[in-house]
PANU-658378 format. One record per residue (C-alpha): residue number from 1; residue in three letters; x, y, z. Coordinates in Angstrom, 3 decimals, padded with zeros to 6 digits. Example, Ala and Ser with C-alpha at 12.3 -4.5 7.8 and 13.67 -1.06 7.14 Angstrom:
2
+------+------+----------+----------+----------+
! resi ! resn !       c1 !       c2 !       c3 !
+------+------+----------+----------+----------+
!    1 !  ala !  012.300 ! -004.500 !  007.800 !
!    2 !  ser !  013.670 ! -001.060 !  007.140 !
+------+------+----------+----------+----------+
//
This chain:
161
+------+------+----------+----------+----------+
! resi ! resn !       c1 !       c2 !       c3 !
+------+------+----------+----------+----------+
!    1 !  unk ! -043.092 !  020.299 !  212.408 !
!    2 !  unk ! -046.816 !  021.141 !  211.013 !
!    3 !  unk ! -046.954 !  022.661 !  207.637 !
!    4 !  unk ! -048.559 !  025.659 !  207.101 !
!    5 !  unk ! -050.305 !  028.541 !  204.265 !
!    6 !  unk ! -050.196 !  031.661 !  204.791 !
!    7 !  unk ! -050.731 !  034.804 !  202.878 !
!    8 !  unk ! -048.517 !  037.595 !  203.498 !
!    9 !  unk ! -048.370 !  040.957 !  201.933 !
!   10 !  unk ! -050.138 !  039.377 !  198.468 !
!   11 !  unk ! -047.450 !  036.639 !  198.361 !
!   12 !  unk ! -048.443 !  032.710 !  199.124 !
!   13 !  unk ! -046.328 !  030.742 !  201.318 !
!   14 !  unk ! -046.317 !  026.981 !  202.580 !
!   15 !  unk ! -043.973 !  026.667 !  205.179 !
!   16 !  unk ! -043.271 !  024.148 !  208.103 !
!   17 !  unk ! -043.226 !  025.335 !  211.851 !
!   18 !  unk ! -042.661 !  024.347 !  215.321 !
!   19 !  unk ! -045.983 !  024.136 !  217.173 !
!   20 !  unk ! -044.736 !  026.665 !  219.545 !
!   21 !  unk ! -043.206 !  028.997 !  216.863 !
!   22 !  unk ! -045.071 !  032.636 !  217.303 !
!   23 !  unk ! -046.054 !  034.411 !  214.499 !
!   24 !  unk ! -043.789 !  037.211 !  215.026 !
!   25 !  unk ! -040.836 !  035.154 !  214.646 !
!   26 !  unk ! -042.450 !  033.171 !  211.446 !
!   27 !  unk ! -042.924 !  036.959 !  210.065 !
!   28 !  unk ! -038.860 !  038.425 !  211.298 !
!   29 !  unk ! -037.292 !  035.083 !  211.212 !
!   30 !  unk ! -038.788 !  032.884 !  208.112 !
!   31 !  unk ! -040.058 !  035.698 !  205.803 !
!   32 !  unk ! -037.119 !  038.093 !  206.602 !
!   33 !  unk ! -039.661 !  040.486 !  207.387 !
!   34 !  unk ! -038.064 !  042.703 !  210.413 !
!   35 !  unk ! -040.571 !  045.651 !  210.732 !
!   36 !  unk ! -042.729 !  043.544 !  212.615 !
!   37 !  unk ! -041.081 !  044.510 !  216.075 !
!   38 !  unk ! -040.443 !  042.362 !  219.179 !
!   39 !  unk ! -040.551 !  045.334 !  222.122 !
!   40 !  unk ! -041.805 !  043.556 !  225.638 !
!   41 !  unk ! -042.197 !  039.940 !  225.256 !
!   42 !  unk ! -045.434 !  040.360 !  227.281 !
!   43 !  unk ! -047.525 !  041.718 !  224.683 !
!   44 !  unk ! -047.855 !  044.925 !  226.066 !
!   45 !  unk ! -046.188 !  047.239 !  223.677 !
!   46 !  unk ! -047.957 !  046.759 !  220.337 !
!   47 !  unk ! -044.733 !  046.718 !  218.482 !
!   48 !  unk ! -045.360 !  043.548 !  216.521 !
!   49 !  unk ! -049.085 !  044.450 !  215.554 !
!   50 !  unk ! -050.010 !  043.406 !  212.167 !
!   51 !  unk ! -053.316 !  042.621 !  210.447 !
!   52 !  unk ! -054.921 !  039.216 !  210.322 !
!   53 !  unk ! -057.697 !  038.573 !  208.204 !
!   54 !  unk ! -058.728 !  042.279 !  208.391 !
!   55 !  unk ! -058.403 !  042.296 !  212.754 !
!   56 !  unk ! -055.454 !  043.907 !  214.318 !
!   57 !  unk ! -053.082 !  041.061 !  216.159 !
!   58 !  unk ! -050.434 !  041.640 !  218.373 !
!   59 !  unk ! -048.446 !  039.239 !  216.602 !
!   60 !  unk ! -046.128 !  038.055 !  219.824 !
!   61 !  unk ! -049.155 !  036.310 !  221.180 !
!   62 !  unk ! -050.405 !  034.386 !  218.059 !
!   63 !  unk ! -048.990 !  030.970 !  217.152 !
!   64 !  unk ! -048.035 !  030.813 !  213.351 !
!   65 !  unk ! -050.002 !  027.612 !  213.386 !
!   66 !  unk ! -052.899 !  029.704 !  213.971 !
!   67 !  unk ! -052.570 !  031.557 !  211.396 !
!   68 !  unk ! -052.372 !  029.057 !  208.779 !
!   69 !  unk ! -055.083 !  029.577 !  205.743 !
!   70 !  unk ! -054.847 !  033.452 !  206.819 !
!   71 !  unk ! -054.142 !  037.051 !  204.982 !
!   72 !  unk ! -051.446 !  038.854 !  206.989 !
!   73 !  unk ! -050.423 !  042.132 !  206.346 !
!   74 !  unk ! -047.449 !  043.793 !  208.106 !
!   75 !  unk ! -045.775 !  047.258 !  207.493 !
!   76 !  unk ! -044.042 !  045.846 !  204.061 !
!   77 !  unk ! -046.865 !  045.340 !  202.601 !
!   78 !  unk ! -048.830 !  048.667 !  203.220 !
!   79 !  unk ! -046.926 !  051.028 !  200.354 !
!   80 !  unk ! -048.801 !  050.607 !  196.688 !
!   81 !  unk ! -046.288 !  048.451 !  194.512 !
!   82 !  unk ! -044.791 !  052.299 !  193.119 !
!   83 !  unk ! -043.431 !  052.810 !  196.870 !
!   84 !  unk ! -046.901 !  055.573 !  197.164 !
!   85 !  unk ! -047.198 !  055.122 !  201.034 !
!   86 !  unk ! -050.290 !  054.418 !  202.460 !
!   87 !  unk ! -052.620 !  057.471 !  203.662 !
!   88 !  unk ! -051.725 !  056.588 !  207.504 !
!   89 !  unk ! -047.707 !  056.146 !  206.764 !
!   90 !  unk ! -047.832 !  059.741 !  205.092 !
!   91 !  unk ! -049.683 !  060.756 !  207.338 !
!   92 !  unk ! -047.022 !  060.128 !  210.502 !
!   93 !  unk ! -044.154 !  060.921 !  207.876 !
!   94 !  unk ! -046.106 !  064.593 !  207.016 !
!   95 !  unk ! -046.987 !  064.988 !  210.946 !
!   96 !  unk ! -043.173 !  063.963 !  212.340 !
!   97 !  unk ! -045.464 !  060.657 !  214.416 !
!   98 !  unk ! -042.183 !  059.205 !  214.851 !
!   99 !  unk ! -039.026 !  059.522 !  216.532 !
!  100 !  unk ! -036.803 !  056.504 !  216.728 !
!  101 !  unk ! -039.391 !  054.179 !  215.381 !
!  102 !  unk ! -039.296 !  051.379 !  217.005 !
!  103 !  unk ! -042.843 !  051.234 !  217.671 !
!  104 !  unk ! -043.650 !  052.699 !  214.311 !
!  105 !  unk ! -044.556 !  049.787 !  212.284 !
!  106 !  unk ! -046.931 !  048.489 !  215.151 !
!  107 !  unk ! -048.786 !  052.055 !  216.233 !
!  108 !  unk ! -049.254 !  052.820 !  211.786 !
!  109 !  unk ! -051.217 !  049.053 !  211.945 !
!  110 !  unk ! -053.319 !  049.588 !  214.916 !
!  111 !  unk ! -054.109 !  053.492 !  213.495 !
!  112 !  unk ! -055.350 !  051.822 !  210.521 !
!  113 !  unk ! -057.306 !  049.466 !  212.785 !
!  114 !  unk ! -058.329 !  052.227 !  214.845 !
!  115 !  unk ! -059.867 !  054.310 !  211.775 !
!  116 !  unk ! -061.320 !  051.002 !  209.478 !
!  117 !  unk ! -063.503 !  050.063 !  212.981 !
!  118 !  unk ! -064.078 !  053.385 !  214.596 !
!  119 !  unk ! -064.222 !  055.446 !  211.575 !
!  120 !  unk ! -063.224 !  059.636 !  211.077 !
!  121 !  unk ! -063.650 !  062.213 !  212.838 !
!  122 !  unk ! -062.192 !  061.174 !  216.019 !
!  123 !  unk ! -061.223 !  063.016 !  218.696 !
!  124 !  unk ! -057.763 !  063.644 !  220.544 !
!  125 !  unk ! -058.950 !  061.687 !  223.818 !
!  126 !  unk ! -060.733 !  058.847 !  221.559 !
!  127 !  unk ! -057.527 !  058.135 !  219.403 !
!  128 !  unk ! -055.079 !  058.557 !  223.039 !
!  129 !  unk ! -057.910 !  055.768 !  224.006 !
!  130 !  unk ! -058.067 !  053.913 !  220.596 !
!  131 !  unk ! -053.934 !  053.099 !  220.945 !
!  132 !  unk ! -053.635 !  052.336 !  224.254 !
!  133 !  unk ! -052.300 !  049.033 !  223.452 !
!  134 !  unk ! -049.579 !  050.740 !  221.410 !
!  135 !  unk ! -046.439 !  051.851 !  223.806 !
!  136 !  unk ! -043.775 !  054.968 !  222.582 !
!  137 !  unk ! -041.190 !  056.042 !  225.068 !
!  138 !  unk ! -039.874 !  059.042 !  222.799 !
!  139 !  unk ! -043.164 !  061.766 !  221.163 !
!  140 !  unk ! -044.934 !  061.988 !  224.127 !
!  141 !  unk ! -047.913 !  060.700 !  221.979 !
!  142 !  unk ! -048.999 !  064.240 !  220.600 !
!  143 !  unk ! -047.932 !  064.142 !  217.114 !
!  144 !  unk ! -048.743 !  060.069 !  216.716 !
!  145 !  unk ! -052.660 !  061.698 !  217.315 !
!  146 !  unk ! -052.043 !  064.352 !  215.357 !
!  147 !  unk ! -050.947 !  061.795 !  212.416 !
!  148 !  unk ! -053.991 !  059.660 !  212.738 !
!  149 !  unk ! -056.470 !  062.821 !  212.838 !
!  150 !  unk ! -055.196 !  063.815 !  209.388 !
!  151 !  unk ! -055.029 !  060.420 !  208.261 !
!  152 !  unk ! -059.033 !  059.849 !  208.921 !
!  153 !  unk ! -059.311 !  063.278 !  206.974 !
!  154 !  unk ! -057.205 !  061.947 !  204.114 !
!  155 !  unk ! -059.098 !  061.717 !  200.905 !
!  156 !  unk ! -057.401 !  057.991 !  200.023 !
!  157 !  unk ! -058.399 !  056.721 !  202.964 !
!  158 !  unk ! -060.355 !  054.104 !  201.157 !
!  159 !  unk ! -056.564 !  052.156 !  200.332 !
!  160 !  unk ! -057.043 !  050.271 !  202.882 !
!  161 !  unk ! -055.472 !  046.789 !  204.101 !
+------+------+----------+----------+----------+
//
């Protein structure tokens, strides 16, 4: 077992792991935090994408030893302490970017990633592009764009992760 620190949605935590435990499971298994998704196994879906230190990190294929000393921030910790959901969570709520949800959680954190390094403005193609990492099998994609379009446009854009 190696001990580890980790930041995670604001909150400290020392915990000890199994070399080989991924950070997924530290994140759904240890901090009861289940919107992190497990889709593929392969790390091909982008369900489990969270944010590490401010990069976006499929989190199936990062060792929770890695990520000891580190920020994470997963889908919990995105709403403002009030419940106010962040400008890229209202923005798929407002723009029906969901259906079942399953890969919800993981295409809202790599949006966010895709606006904070890309910026605005963005076009269809260049967000279709931007997720490609990022797998749903229900919208047919168009209204997960159409959510991250508005969200680039949104005025509060500047709560970021």
């Amino acid at each position: 077992m190696l001990t580890i620190d980790v930041r995670v949605n604001g909150l400290a935590h020392t915990l000890d792991v199994e070399a080989r435990t991924l950070l997924v499971e530290l994140l759904r298994d240890d901090l009861r935090l289940t919107g992190t998704h497990v889709g593929c196994d392969t790390s091909q879906c982008g369900a489990c994408v969270v944010d590490v230190d401010g990069v976006s990190v499929k989190s199936c294929t990062m060792l929770a030893v890695q990520a000891d000393g580190a920020s994470i921030t997963t889908i919990e910790g995105l709403a403002a302490a009030d419940g106010t959901l962040h400008p890229m969570q209202a923005a798929f709520r407002e723009h029906h970017g969901l259906q079942c949800g399953f890969c919800t959680p993981g295409m809202v954190m790599s949006a966010i990633d895709l606006l904070r390094t890309s910026g605005p403005g963005l076009t269809d193609r260049e967000i279709r592009e931007g997720l490609e990492g990022n797998f749903c099998r229900c919208t047919g994609y168009h209204n997960i764009v159409r959510a991250v379009a508005a969200a680039g446009q949104a005025p509060d854009l500047s709560r970021r992760i």
